[in-house]
N, C-alpha and C positions, 0 to 999 in steps of 0.2 A: 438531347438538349434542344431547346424549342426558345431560342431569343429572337426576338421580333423587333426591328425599328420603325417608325413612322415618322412621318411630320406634319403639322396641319399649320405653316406659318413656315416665312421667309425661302419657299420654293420658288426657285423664280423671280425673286422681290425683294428687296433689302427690307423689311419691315414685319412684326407680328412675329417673332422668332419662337414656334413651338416646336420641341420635337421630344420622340418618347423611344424607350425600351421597354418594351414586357419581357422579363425573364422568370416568366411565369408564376412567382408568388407575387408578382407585386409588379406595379409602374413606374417606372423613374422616368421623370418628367425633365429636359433640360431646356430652361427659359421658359420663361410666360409672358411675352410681350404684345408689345398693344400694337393692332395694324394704324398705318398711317396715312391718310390720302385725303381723298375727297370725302369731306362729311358725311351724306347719304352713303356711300361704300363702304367709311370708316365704319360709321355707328352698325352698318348688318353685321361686317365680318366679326366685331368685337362683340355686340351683344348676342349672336346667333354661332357661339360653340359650336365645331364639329366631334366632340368629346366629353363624355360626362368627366368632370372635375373629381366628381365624388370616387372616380375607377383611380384614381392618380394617387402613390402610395406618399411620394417624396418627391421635392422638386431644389435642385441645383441651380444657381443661378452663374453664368459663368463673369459677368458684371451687371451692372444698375442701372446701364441706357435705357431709356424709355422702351424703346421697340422691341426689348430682352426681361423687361420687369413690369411694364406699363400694366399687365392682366393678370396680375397677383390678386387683387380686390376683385374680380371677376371671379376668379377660381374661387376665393374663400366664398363667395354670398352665394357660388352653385354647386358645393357639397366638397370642397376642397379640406379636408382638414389633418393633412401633414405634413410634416416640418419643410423649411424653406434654406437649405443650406447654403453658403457662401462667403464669400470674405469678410471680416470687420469694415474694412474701408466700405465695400460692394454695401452694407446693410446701412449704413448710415448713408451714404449715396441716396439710396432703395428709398429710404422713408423721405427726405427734401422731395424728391421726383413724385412720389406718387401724392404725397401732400398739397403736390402745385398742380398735379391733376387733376384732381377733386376738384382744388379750389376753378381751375381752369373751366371743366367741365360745370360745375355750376356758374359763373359769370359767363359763359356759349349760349345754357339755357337760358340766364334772362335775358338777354343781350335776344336772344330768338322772337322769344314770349312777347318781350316789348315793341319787338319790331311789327311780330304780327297782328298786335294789338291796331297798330299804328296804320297797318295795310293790310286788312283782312280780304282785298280781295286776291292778293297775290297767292294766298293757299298754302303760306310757310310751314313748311313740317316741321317740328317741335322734341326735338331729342332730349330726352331725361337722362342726368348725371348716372352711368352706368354703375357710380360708386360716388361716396360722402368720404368725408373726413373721418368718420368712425370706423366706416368698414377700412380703412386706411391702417388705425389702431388696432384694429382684430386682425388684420393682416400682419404687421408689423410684431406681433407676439408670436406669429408660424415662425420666426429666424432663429435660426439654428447659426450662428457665426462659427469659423472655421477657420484656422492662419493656415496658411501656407505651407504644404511640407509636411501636414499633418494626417494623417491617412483615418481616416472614418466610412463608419457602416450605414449609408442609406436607406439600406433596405434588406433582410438578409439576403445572401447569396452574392450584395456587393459591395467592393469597397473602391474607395475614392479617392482619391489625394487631389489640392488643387496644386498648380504652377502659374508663376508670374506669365501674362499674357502679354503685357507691353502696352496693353492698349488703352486704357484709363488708369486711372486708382483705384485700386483693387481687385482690375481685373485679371482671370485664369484661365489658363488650359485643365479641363476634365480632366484627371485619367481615370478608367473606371476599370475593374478586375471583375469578370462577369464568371459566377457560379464555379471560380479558382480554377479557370482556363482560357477564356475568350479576354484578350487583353481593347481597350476600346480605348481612343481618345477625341475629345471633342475640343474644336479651337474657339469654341464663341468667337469673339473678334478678335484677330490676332492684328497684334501690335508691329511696332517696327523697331529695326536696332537704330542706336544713336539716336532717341527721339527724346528730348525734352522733358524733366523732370520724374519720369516713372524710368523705370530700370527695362533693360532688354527682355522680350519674348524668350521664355527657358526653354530648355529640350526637356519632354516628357518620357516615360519607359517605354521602347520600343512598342507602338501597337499593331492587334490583326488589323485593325479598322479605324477609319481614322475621318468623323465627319468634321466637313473643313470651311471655312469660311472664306467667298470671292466676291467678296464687294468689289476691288478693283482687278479681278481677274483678266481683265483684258488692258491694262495701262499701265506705266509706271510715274515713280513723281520725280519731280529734280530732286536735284540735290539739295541737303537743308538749309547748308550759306547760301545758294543762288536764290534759295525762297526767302532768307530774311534780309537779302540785298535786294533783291523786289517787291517786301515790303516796304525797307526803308526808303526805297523812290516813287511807291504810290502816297505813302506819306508823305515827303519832301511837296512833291510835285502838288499834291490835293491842298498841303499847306500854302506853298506859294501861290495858287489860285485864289486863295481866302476860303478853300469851300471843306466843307465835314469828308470823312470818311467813316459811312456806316455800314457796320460787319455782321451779318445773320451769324452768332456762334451759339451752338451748343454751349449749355451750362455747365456741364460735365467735361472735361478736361481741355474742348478747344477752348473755350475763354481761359483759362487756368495758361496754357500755353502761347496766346497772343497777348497776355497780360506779361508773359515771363519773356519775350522776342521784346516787344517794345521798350522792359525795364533794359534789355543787357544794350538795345542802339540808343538809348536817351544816357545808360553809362558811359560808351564808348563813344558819343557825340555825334551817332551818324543821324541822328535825326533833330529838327528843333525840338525845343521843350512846347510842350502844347498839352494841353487840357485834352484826358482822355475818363471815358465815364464807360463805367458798367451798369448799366443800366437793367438789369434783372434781378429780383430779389432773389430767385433761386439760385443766382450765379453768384449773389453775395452769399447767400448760406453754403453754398458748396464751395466756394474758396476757405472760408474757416474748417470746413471739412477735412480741404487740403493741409491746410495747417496743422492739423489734430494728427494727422499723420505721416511723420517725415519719414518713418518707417520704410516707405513705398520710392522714396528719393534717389535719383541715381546717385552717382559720386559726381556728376557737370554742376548738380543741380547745389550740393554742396562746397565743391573749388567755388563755383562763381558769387555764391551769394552767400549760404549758411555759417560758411567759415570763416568770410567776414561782416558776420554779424547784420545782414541783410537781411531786409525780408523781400523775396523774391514778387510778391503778391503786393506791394504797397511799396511808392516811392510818392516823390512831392504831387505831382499834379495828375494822379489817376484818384478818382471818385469815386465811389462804391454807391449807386440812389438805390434806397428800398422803396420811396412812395412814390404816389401818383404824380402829384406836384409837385416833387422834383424830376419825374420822369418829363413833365411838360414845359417845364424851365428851356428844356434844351429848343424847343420849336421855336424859342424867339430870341435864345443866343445866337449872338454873329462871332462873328470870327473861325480861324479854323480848329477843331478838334475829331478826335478819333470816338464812334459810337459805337460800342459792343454792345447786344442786345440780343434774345433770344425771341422767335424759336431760331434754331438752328439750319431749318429749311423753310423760315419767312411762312410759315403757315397760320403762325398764331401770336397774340403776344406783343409786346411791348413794339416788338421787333415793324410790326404795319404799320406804327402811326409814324416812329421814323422814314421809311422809305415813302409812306403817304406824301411825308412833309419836303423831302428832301429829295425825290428821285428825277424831279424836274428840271435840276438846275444846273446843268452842264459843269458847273465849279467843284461841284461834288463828285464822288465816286462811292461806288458801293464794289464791297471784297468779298468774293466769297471762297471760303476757306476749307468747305465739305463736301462731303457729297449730297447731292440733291437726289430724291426720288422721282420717278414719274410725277405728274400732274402738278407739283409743288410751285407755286410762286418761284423759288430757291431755283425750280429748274427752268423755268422760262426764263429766268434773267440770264444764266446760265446761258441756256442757245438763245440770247440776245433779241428776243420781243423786244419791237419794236415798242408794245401798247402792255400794260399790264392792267391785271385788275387788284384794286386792293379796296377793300370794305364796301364790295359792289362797283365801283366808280372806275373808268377806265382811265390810265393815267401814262402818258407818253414819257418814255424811257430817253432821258436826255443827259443822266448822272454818266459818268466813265463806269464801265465795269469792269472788273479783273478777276480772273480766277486762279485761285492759288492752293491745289488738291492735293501740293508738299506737305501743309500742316495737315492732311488726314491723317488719324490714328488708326487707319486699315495699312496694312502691309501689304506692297505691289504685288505686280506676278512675281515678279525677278523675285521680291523677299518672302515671298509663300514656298517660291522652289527650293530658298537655300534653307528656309526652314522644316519642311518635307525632308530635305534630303540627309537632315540629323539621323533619320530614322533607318533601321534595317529594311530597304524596300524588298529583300525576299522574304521576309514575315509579317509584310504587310500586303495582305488579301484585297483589300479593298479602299478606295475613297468616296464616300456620299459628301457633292457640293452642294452646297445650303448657302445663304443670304448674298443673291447675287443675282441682280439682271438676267436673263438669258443669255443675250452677246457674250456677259463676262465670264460665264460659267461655263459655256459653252469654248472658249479660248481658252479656259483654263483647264478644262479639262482636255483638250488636245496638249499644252504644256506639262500637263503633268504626263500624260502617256508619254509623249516622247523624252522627258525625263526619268523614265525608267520604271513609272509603277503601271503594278499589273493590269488593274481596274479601276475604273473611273467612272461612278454614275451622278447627272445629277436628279437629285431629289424631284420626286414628285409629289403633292400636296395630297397626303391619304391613301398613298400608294404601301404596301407594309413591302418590307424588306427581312427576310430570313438568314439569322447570322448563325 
């Protein structure tokens, strides 16, 4: 028996999530996501593949984040053409995301084109939409949807089953049965317990191998009341200043979740009533997603809100804006209200022209709620720049910052260890860490040896591993 894994994405990096098995009729591919950084680095690692697409038999999606799905229209338009399996939630997800990437990636290019029209002598390099909205459609017909609990054939030789991840809507833990002996499980993003609206991380069947996901393998986060009591007093506080509070969230579950923190302290009166606006159109189209599926709901998310006839996503004074000009209303309302707005690591997006408008002014505060990657905007605020750059133009950091990494939907060390430790650690052979800093992977795989499993590697980017 001759199974093979790889990865060409998120070794080392929380971003660009690929990784593969050859169990030799065939490739199964789990994630296809888009790297994320500095434009010039972005654009090579994503248009310049280390993998013919066309060798790749089937590909599992373990959720719909960008950085796990963003290279699906990549793979189709370079010789990809089999099915794309994953959740009902995950595939509706899938299509909002890649559709605002299209559209994102053409408004980059003109936004480039004009500029350099405007200053040709600066030498601007000019990146073409690595995918359209059609190839988005032709991708979007590769989904194979799957529920949960339901066991299906990839490829032959293997069979799958997804489990609840905890981590978004829709997302799963792999299990994969390789060639009816080698048991496999992969975490995509593992979620956390008692987390807000999606139901707990499940235990999967015992695996030999088990690749594992360390975003925050080196930290842990408070507690979830100390974080929505620390919400509630940068809110208070930012209120009684007169000044905004604007939030870099993801579209996909953190907005979903500081929408559902804010509904239950304007219930319980810990906060005033104040105007708070969504300002993403993708964050409006993936909230009706959420809607579309209470299926995915814990029983918090029902006591508090569905049982009495609540809608957890919509109370009096939150705003859902789809356009331009009511995105630009907000630059010259006063008073104080709460801004959610993507991207979720301040890189692109609605999300600039707030902090553009707003970062200068001491009354305000900016919250960030994720985790940030290298280079990101998202993470210089983070370690506190002094100066920022935003649309070229350097801009003096005077707003309050706060970082609040409770609302991530990665699972700490501490809640990777007790989830790990579900498992039969004397039939499990091995752990390959994947999407995760060095630092964190590197601590987390000391945590897990002294935790009691055997082996511990992390991942290296095109390194093959023989299972």
């Amino acid at each position: 028996m001759n199974i093979r894994y790889f990865s060409h994405g998120a070794c080392s990096e929380v971003t660009g999530s690929k990784h593969f098995l050859d169990v030799g009729n065939g490739i199964l591919q789990l994630e296809a996501g888009m790297f994320q950084g500095r434009r010039q680095q972005a654009y090579q690692k994503n248009a310049r593949l280390k993998f013919d697409p066309g060798d790749v038999s089937a590909i599992i999606l373990s959720h719909a984040h960008f950085d796990h799905s963003g290279a699906l229209p990549i793979m189709v338009n370079n010789g990809f053409s089999g099915p794309v399996y994953t959740t009902p939630a995950s595939r509706d997800i899938a299509e909002i995301i890649l559709l605002d990437s299209a559209h994102i990636q053409r408004k980059d290019h003109e936004y480039l084109r004009k500029k350099r029209s405007r200053h040709p002598e600066r030498g601007l390099e000019l990146y073409p939409p690595l995918y359209d909205t059609d190839d988005v459609i032709r991708t979007m017909e590769r989904f194979s949807p799957v529920n949960y609990h339901t066991p299906f054939i990839p490829l032959p030789g293997v069979t799958s089953e997804l489990f609840d991840a905890g981590h978004i809507l829709g997302s799963a833990v792999v299990s994969l049965t390789l060639n009816d002996s080698i048991r496999l499980a992969f975490s995509g993003d593992l979620g956390r317990k008692n987390h807000p609206i999606i139901r707990d991380p499940e235990t999967v069947p015992d695996p030999d191998y088990l690749i594992l996901e360390g975003t925050y393998g080196d930290r842990l986060h408070d507690p979830l009341p100390r974080a929505r009591e620390r919400l509630a007093a940068i809110i208070q506080q930012t209120h009684d200043r007169g000044g905004k509070v604007i939030i870099p969230a993801f579209t996909i579950e953190r907005t979903q979740e500081l929408i559902y923190h804010i509904h239950l302290l304007l219930v319980r009166g810990e906060i005033p009533d104040l105007p708070v606006f969504v300002d993403s159109p993708m964050a409006v189209n993936a909230t009706t997603i959420f809607k579309d599926h209470p299926e995915c709901f814990d029983e918090e998310t029902y006591r508090h809100f569905l049982d009495k006839s609540l809608d957890p996503f919509g109370f009096d004074t939150i705003h859902y804006l789809r356009t331009t000009r009511e995105s630009k209303r907000l630059n010259t309302m006063e008073g104080p209200a709460v801004i959610i707005s993507a991207s979720g690591m301040a890189e692109n997006g609605r999300i600039l022209h707030h902090l553009r408008n707003h970062i200068e002014n001491p009354a305000n505060a900016v919250l960030i709620v994720g985790f940030m990657a290298e280079n990101t905007l998202g993470r210089k605020l983070v370690e506190r720049h002094d100066e920022v750059k935003i649309f070229g133009k350097m801009h003096r950091v005077r707003a309050e910052i706060h970082v609040l990494n409770t609302f991530s939907s990665h699972a700490d060390y501490n809640e990777i260890l007790r989830w790990v430790g579900r498992f039969d650690l004397q039939r499990l052979r091995k752990v390959f860490l994947v999407h995760g800093e060095a630092q964190a992977l590197t601590e987390l795989r000391s945590r897990l040896l002294d935790f009691g499993v055997r082996d511990v590697e992390i991942s290296r980017s095109g390194e093959i591993y023989r299972l």
